[in-house]
Each structure stands twice: as structure tokens, then as C-alpha cells.
KOLLOKOL-661292 format. One record per atom (N, C-alpha, C, O): x, y, z; residue number from 1; atom name. Coordinates in nm, 3 decimals. Last residue first. Layout:
<nodes>
NODE | x | y | z | i | at
NODE | X | Y | Z | NUM | CA
...
</nodes>
This chain:
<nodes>
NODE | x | y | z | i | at
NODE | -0.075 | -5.167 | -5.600 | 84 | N
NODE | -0.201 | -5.232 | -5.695 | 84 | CA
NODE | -0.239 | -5.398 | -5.668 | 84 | C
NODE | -0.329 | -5.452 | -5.732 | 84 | O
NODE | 0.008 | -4.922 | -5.334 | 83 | N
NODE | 0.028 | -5.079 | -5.423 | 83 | CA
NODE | -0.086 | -5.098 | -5.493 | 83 | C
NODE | -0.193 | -5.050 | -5.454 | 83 | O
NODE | 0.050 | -4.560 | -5.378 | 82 | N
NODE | -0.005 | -4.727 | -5.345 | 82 | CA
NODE | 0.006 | -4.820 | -5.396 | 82 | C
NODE | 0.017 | -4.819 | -5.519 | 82 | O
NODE | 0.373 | -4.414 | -5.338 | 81 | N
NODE | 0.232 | -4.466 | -5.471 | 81 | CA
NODE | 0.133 | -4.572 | -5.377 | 81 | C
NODE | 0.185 | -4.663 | -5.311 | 81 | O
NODE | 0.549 | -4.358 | -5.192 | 80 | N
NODE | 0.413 | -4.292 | -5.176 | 80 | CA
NODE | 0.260 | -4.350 | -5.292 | 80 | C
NODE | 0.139 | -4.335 | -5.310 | 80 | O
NODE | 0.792 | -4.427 | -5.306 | 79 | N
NODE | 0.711 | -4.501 | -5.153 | 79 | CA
NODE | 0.581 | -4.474 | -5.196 | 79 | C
NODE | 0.506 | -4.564 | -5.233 | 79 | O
NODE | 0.804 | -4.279 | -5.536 | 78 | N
NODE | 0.790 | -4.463 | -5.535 | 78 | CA
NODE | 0.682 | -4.495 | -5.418 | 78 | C
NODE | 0.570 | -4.546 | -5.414 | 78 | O
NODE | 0.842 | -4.054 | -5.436 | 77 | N
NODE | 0.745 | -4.083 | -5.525 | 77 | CA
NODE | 0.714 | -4.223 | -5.522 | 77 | C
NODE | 0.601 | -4.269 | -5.505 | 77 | O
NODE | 1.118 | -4.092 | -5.315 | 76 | N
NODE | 1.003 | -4.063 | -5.216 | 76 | CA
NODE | 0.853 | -4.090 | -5.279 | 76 | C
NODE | 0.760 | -4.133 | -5.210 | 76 | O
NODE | 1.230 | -4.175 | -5.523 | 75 | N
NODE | 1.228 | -4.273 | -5.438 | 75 | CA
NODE | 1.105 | -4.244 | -5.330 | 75 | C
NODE | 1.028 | -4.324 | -5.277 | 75 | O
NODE | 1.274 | -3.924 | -5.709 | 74 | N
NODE | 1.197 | -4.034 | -5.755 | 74 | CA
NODE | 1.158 | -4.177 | -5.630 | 74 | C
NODE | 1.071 | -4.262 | -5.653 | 74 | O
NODE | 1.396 | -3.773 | -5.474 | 73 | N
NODE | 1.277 | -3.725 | -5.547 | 73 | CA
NODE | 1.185 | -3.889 | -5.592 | 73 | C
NODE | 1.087 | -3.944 | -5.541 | 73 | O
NODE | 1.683 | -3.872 | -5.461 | 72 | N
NODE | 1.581 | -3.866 | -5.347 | 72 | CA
NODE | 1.406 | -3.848 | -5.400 | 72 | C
NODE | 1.314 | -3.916 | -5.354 | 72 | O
NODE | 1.869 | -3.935 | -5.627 | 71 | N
NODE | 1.714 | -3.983 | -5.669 | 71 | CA
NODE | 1.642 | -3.980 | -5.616 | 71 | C
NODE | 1.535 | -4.037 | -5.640 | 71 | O
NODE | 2.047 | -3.781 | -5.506 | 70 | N
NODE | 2.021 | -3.768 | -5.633 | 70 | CA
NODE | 1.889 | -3.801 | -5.692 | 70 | C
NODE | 1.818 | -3.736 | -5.770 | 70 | O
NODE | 2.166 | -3.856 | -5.252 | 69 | N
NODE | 2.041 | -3.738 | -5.295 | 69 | CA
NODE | 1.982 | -3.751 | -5.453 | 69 | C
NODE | 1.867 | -3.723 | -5.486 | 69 | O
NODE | 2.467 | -3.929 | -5.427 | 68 | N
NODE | 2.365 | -3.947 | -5.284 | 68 | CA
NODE | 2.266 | -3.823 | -5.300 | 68 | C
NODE | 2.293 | -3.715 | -5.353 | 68 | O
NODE | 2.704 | -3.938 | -5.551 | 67 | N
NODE | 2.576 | -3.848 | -5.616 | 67 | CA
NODE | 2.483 | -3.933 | -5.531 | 67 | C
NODE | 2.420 | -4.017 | -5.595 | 67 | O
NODE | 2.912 | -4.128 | -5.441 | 66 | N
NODE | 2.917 | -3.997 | -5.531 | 66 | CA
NODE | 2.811 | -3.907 | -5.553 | 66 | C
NODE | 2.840 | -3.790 | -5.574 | 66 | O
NODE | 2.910 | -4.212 | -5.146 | 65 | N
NODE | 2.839 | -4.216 | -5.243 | 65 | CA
NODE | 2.813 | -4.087 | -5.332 | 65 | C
NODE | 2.739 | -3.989 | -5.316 | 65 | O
NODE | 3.068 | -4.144 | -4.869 | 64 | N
NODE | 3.106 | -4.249 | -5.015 | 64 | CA
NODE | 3.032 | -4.322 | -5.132 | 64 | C
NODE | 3.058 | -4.426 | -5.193 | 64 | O
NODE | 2.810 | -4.076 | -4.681 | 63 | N
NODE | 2.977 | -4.063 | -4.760 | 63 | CA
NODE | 2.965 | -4.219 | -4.807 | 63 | C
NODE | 2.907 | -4.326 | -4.796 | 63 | O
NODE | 2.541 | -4.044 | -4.650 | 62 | N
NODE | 2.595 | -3.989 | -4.772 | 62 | CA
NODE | 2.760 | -4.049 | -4.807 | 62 | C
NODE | 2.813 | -4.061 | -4.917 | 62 | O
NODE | 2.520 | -4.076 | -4.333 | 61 | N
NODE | 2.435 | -4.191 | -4.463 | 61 | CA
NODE | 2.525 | -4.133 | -4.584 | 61 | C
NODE | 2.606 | -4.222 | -4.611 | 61 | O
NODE | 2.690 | -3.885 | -4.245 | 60 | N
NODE | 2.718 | -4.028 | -4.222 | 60 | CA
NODE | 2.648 | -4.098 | -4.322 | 60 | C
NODE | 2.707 | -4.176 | -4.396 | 60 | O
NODE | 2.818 | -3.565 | -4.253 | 59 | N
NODE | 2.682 | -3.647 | -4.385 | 59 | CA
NODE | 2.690 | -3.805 | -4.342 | 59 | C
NODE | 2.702 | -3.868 | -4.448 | 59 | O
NODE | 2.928 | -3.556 | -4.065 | 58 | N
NODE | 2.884 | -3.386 | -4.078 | 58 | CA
NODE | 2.728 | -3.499 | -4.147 | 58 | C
NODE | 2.610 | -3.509 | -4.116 | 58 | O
NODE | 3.112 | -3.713 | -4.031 | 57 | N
NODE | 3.024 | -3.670 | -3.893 | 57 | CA
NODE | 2.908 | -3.583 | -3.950 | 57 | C
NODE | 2.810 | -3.548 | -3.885 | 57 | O
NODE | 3.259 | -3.697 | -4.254 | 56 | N
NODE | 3.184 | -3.806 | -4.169 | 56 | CA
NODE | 3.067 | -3.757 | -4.114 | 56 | C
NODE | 2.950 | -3.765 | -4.152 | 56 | O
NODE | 3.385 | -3.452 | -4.185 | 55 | N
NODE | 3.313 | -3.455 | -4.304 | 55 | CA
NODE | 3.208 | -3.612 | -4.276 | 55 | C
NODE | 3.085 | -3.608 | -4.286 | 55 | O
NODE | 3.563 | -3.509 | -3.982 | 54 | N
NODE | 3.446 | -3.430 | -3.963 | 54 | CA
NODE | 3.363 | -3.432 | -4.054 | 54 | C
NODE | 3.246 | -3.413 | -4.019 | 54 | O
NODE | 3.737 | -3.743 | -4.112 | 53 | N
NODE | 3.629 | -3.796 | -3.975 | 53 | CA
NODE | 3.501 | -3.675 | -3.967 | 53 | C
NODE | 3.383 | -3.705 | -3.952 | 53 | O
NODE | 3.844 | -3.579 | -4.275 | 52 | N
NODE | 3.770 | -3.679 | -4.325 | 52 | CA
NODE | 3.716 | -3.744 | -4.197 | 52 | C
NODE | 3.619 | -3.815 | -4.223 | 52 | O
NODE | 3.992 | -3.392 | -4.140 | 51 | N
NODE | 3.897 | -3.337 | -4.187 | 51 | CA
NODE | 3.779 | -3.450 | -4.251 | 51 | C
NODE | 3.661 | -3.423 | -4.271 | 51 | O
NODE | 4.149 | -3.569 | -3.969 | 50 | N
NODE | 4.060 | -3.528 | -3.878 | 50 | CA
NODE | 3.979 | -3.491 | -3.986 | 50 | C
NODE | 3.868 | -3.542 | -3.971 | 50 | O
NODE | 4.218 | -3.916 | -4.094 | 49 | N
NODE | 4.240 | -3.752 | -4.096 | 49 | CA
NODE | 4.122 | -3.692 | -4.029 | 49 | C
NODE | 4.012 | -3.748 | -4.028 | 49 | O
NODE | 4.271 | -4.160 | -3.869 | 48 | N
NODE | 4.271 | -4.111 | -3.973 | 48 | CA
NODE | 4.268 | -3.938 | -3.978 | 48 | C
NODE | 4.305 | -3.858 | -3.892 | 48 | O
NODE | 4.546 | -4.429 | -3.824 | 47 | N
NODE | 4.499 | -4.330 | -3.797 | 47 | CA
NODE | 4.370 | -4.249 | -3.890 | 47 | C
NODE | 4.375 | -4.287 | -4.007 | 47 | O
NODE | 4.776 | -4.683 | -3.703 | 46 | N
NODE | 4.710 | -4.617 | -3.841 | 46 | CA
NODE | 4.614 | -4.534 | -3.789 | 46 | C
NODE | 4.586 | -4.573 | -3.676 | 46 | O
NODE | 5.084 | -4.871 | -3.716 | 45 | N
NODE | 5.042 | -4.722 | -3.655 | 45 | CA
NODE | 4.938 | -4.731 | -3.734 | 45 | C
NODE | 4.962 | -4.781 | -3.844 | 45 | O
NODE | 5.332 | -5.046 | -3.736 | 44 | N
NODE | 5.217 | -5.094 | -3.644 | 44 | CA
NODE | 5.121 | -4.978 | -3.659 | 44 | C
NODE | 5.039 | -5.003 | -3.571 | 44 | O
NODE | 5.500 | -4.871 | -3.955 | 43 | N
NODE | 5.454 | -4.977 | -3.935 | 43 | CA
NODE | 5.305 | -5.063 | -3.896 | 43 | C
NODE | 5.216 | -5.114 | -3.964 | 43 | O
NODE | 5.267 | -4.568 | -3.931 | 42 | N
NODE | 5.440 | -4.625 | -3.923 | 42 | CA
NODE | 5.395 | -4.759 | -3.951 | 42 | C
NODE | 5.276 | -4.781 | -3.970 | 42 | O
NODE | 5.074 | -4.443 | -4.064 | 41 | N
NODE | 5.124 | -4.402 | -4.002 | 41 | CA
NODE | 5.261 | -4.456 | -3.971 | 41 | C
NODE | 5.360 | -4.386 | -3.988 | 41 | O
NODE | 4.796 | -4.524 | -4.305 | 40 | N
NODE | 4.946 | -4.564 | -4.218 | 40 | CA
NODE | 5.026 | -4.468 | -4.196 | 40 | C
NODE | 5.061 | -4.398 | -4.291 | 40 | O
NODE | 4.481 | -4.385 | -4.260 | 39 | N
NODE | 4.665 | -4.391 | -4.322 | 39 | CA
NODE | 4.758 | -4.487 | -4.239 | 39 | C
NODE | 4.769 | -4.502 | -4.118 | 39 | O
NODE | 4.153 | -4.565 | -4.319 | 38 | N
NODE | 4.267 | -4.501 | -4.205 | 38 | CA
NODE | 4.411 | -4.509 | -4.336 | 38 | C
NODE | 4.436 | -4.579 | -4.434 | 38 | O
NODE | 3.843 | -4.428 | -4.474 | 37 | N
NODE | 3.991 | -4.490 | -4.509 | 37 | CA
NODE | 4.084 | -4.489 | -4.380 | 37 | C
NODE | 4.084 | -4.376 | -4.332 | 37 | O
NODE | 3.545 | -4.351 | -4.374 | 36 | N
NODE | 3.686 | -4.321 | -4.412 | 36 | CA
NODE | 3.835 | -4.443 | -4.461 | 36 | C
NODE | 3.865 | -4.558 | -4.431 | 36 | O
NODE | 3.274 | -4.540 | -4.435 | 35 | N
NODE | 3.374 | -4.452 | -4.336 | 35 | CA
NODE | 3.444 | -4.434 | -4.412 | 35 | C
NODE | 3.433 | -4.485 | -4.524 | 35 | O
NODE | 3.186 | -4.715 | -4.630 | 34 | N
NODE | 3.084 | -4.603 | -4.551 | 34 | CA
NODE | 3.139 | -4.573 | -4.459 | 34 | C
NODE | 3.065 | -4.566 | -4.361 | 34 | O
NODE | 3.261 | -4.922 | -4.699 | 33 | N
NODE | 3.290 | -4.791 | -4.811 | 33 | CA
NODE | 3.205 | -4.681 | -4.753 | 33 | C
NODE | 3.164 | -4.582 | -4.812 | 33 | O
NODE | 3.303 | -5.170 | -4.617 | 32 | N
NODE | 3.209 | -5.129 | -4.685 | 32 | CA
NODE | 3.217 | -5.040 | -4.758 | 32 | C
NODE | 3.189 | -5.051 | -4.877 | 32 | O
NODE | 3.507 | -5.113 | -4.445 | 31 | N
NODE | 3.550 | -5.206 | -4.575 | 31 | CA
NODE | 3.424 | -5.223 | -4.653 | 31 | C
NODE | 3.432 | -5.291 | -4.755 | 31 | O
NODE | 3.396 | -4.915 | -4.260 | 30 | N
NODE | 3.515 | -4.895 | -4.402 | 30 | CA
NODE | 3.530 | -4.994 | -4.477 | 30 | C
NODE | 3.572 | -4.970 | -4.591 | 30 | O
NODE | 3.253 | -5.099 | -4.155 | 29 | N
NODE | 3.197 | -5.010 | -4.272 | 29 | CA
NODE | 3.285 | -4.943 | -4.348 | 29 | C
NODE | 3.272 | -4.912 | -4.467 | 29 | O
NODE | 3.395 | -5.272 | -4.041 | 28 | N
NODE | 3.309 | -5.335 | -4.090 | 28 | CA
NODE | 3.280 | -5.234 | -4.196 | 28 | C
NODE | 3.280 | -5.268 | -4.314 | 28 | O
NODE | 3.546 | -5.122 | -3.864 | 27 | N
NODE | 3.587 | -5.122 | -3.975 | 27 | CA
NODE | 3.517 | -5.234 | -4.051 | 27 | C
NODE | 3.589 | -5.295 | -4.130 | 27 | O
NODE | 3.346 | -4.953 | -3.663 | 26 | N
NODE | 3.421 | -4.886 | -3.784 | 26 | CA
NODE | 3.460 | -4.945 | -3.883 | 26 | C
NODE | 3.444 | -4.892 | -3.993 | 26 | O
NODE | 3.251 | -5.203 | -3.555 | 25 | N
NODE | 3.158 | -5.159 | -3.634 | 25 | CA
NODE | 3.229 | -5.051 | -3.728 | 25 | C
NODE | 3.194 | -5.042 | -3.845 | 25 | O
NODE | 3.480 | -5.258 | -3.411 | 24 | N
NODE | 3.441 | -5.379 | -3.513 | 24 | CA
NODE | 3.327 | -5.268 | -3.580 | 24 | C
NODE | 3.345 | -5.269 | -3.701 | 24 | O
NODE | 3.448 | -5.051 | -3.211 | 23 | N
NODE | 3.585 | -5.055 | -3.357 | 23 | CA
NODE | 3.529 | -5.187 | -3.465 | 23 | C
NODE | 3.548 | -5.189 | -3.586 | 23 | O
NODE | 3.162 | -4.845 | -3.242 | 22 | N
NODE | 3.224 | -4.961 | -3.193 | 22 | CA
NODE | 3.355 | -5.017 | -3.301 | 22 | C
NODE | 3.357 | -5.022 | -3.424 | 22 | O
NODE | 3.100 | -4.525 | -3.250 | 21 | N
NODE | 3.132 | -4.690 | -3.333 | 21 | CA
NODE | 3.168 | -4.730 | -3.252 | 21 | C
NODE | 3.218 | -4.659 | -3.164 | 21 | O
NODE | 3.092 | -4.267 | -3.209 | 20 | N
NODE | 3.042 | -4.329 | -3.099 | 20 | CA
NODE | 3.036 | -4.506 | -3.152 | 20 | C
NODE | 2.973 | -4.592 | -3.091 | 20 | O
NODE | 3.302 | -4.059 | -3.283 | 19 | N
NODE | 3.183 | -4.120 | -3.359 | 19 | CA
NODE | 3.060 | -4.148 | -3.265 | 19 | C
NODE | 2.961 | -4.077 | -3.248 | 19 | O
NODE | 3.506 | -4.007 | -3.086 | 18 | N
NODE | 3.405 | -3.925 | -3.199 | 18 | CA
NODE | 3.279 | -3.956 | -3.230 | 18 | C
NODE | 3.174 | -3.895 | -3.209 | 18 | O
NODE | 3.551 | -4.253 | -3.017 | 17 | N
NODE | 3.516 | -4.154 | -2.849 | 17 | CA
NODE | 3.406 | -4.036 | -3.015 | 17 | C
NODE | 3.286 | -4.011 | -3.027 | 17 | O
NODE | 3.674 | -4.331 | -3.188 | 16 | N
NODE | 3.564 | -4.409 | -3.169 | 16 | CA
NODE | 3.458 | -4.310 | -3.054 | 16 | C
NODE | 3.338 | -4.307 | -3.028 | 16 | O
NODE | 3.897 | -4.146 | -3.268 | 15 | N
NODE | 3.779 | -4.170 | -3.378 | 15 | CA
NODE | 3.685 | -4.257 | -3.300 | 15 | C
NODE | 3.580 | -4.260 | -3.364 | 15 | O
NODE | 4.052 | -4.221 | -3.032 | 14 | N
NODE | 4.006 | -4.038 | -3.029 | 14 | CA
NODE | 3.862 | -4.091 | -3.151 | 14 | C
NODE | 3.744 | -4.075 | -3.118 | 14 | O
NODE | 4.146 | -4.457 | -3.079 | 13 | N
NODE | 4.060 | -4.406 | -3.011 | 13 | CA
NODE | 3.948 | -4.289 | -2.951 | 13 | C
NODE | 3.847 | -4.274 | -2.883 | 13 | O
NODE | 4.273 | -4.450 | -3.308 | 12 | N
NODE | 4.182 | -4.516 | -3.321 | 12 | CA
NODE | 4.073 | -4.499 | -3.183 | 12 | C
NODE | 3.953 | -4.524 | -3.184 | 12 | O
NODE | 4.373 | -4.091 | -3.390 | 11 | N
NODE | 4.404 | -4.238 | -3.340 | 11 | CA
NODE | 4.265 | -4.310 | -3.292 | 11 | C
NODE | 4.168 | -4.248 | -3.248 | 11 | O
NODE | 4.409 | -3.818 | -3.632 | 10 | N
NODE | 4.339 | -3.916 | -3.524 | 10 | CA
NODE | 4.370 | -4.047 | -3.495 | 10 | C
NODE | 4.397 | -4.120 | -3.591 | 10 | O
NODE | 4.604 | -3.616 | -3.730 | 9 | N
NODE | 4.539 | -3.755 | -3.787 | 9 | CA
NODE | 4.543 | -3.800 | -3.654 | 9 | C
NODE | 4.640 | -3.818 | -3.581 | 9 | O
NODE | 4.510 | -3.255 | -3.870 | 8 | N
NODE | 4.620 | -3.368 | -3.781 | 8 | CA
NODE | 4.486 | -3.498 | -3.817 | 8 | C
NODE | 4.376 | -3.502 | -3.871 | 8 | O
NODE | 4.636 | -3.109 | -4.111 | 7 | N
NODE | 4.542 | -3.183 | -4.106 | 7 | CA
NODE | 4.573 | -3.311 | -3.974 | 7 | C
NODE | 4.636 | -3.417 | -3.982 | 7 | O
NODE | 4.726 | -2.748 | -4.075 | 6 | N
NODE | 4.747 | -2.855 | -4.063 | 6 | CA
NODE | 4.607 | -2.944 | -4.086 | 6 | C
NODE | 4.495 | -2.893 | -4.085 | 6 | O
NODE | 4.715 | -2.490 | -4.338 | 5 | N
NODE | 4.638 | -2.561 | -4.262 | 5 | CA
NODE | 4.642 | -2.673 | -4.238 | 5 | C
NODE | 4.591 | -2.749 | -4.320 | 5 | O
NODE | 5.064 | -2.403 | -4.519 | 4 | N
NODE | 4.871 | -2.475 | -4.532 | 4 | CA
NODE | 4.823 | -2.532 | -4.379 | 4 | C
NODE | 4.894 | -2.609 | -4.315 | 4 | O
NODE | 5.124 | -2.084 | -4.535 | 3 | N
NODE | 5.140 | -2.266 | -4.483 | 3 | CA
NODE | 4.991 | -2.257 | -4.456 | 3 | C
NODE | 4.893 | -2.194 | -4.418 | 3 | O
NODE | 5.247 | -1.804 | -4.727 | 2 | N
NODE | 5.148 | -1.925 | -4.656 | 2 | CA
NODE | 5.171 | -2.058 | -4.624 | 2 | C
NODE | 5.238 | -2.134 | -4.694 | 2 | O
NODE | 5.503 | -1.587 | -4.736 | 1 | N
NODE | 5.483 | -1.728 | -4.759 | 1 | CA
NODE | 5.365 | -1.775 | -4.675 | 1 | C
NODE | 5.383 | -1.786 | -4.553 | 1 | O
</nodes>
């Protein structure tokens, strides 16, 4: 029998000591859509998942944008034109 690879879940302080956010600045951008989500945990409790804080960490401009990069090409072309 295999067991799956725990996912432990971070507390709001362990994620700020991570990041280096400021908590008003974490959840300014989660409710933006540019962090993670936190779980509830109990009642008063919320937390988040360690693999979704590292995945964070890993792409910060990218998360939570499905197809990020995508138009990197045409945008760098844009800049580069000169104005008329």
C-alpha cells in the first residue's frame, strides 16, 4: 500500500517569514488572484498549503494566470517598435 505525500499547511506566520509580504499585502493579492487561496482550518484557523506557497515562490508574476507567457513575444515586439 502507498500513502500519498503529506501536504502540510502553513500558518499565517510561517507564509509571511516565506514570502517576505506584509499580511495586508498577502491578502490584498489573494483577493486579487495573485496568491494562493488560505483553507480553513477550524473555525478561527486558516492556513495555506505548503505546495501552493512553493509553487508561489517558484513563478510570483505568473500565478493565477492561466496562459502567462503566452503573448510574451507579441508584447516585447510592441515595446520595441518606435512611436510614430
Amino acid at each position: 500500500m502507498q500513502t500519498q505525500p503529506s501536504d502540510p499547511i502553513l500558518r499565517l506566520k510561517t507564509v509571511l517569514a516565506r514570502t517576505g509580504l506584509s499580511r495586508s499585502t498577502l491578502y490584498r493579492r489573494m483577493k486579487a488572484g495573485a496568491f494562493p487561496r488560505n483553507v480553513q482550518i477550524s473555525e478561527r484557523c486558516v492556513g495555506w498549503r505548503e505546495t501552493t506557497i512553493d509553487a508561489w515562490l517558484r513563478s510570483p508574476m505568473c500565478f493565477g494566470e492561466p496562459d502567462a507567457g503566452t503573448d510574451l513575444g507579441r508584447d516585447i515586439r510592441r515595446l520595441g517598435r518606435p512611436r510614430s
